[in-house]
N, C-alpha and C positions, 0 to 999 in steps of 0.2 A: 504493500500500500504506500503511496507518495507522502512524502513528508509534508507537513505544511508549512514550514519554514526552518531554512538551515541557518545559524551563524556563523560569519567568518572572522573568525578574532586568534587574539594571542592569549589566553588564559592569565589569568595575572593572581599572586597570593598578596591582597592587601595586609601590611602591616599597620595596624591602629593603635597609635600610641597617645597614651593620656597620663602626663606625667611622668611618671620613668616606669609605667605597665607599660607592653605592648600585646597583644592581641594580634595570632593570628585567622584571618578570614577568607574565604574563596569571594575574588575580583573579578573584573572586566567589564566594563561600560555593555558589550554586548551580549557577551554570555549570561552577564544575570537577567539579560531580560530574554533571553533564551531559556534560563534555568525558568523565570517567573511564568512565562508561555507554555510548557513543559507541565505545569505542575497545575493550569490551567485546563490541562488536559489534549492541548495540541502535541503532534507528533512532531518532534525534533530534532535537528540534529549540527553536529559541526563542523567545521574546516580550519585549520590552523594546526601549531604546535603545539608541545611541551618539553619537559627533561626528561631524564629518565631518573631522577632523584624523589625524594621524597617530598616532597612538593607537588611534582608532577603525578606523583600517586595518587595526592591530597583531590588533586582535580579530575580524575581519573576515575577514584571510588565515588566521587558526589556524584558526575553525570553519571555514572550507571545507577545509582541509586536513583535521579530523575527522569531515568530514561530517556537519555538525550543519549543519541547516535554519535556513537567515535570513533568509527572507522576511518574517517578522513583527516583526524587530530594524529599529527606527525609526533612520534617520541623518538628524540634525539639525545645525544650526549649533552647540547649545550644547554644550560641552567634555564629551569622555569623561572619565570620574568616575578619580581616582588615591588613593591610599590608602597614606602612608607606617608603613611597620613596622620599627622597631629588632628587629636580630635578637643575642639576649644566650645565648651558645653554641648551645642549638640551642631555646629557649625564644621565642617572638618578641612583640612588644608593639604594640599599634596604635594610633599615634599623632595621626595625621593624616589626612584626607580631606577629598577639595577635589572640584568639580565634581559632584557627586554627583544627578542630577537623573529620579529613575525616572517611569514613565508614571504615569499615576493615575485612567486608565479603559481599559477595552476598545472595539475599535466592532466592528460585526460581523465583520467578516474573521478578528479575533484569535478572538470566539468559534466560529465555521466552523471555526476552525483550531483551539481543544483539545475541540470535540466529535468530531474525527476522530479523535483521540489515545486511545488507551489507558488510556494516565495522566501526570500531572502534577506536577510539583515546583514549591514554590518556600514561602518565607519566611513567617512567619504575620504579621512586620512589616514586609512589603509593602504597601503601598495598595494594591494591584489584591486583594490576600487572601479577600476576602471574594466579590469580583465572581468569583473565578476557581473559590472551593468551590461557589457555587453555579451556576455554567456546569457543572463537575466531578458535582455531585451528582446537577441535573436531568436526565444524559444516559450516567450509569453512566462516568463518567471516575474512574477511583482514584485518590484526592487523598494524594499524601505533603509532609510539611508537615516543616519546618525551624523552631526556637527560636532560631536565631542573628539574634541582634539588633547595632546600632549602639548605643553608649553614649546615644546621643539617641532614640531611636527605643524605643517602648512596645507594647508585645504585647495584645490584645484577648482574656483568655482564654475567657472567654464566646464569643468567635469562633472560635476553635480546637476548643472541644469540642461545638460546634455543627456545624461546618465537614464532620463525615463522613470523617475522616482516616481510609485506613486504615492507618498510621502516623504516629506523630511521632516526630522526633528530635531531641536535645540534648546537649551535654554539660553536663556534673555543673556548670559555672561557668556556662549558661544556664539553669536552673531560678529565674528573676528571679521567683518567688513559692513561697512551700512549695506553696500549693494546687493548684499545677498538678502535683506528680504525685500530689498525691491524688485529683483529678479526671479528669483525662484518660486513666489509663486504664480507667479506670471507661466509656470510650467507643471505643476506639482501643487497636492495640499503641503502645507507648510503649519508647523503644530513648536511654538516657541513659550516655553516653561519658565513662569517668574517667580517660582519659590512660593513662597506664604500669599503671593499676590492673585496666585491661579495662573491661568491658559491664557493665549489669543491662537487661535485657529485662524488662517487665512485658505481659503477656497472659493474658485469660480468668482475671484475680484471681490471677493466677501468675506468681512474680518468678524470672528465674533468672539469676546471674552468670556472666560466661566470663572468662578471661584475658587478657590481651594478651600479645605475641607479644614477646619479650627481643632489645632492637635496641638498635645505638649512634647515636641519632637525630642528625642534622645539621641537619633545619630540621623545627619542627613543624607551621608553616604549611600549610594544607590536609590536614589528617590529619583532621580528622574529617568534612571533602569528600568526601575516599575513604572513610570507613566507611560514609556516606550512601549514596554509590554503588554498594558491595557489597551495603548490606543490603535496598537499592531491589531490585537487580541480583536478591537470591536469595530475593525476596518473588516479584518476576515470572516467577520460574521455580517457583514454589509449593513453595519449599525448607522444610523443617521449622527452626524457631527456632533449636539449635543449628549447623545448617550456615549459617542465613546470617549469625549474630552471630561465627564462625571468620574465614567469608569476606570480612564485615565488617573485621574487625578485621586481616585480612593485609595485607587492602586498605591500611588507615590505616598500617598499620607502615610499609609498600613506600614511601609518601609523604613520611616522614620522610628519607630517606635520598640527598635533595640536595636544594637551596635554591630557594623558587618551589614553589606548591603544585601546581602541573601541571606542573613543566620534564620528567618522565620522566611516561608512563602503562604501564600495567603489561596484558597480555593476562590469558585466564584462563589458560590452561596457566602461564606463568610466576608467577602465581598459586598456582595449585595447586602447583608444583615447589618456592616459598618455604616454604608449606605442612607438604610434608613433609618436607625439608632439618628443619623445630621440631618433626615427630612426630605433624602430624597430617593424617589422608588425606583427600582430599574423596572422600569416596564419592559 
């Protein structure tokens, strides 16, 4: 049976450090909203590497434990990629990254493997980004594309609005050029995340804000993972804009509210029951 969406990412172990504790957590901007998709009940799977250390096992035993496909996650000798974040009450900072070593072609089997797929996730400041929209494009794969970048790492916009996204997503502190939401949605829904502020969804020359959901966050790490996730989640079910930028953003809130941007995943009923506990019903 087809997947319904792969990600293409580099597996990442967040370290969280709050004072002179650190905390280790399973990372990556994409794969946790691959893990949160996964546990939502969509079939998934991914493309990228790891090590062959114990790290790489750390990521290794999670996805099989959420049934996320790993045949196409390369284990190699060089070091699973780690990523330290000071966390400053429930606000977190990233500081450091070490090993960090993503693929930087496909060979056949990875493209076998997302022309089977549905659709697609992953980062527009990937290397494989452009190899992957166009595997995605020539074979009717629905391409959802991510603006979270590394502080080193540069986005191609001309690639993104070329690319046949039918979304992007960002938040309000990844918009690294004005032009990019003058452009992009000029081609693409466009779905840009302002923290405690909520949403604005841009579509069809049409801009509309939602709220965010009134929580006492504990860690914010992986909150806009889980909005990805949701609004992937309620584009796939061919959800009208308001339900999935809600659903979205339940998503993000539920994320907030322990440390580690996957340590809890959330179903949909529990979901939906967060939902209306703040007053609003997923119809």
């Amino acid at each position: 049976m087809a997947l319904d969406i792969i990600g293409v990412c580099t597996p990442i172990i967040d370290l969280i450090r709050t004072g002179r504790k650190v905390e280790k957590h399973l990372g990556h901007s994409t794969l946790n909203t691959i893990a949160a998709l996964s546990y939502l009940g969509m079939r998934t799977g991914a493309i990228g590497r790891v090590g062959k250390d114990a790290n790489g096992q750390m990521v290794i035993k999670d996805l099989e434990r959420l049934g996320i496909g790993h045949e196409r996650l390369r284990k190699d000798n060089l070091p699973t990629a780690e990523c330290l974040i000071d966390l400053d009450g429930s606000e977190r900072h990233f500081r450091e990254r070490s090993g960090y070593q993503p693929l930087v072609s496909l060979d056949s089997d990875d493209n076998a493997y997302l022309k089977s797929a549905k659709s697609v996730f992953i980062r527009a400041a990937n290397p494989l980004y452009a190899q992957v929209a166009a595997v995605a494009k020539q074979n009717g794969v629905s391409l959802y594309t991510t603006l979270h970048a590394f502080p080193e790492e540069r986005i191609d916009l001309q690639a993104v609005i070329s690319s046949g996204s039918r979304v992007v997503l960002c938040s309000q502190d990844e918009l690294w050029q004005a032009a990019a939401l003058a452009e992009i949605p000029k081609h693409c829904e466009m779905v840009v995340t302002k923290g405690k502020n909520g949403c604005t969804v841009y579509s069809s020359g049409r801009k509309a804000d939602f709220a965010a959901f009134k929580i006492n966050a504990i860690d914010t790490t992986g909150a806009g993972d889980a909005f990805a996730a949701g609004y992937i989640y309620g584009d796939l079910q061919g959800w009208p804009i308001a339900k999935k930028a809600q659903f979205a953003s339940a998503m993000g809130a539920l994320a907030c509210l322990q440390r580690g941007a996957r340590t809890r995943l959330y179903s949909h009923d529990e979901i939906a029951s967060f939902m209306k506990t703040h007053g609003v019903n997923l119809a």
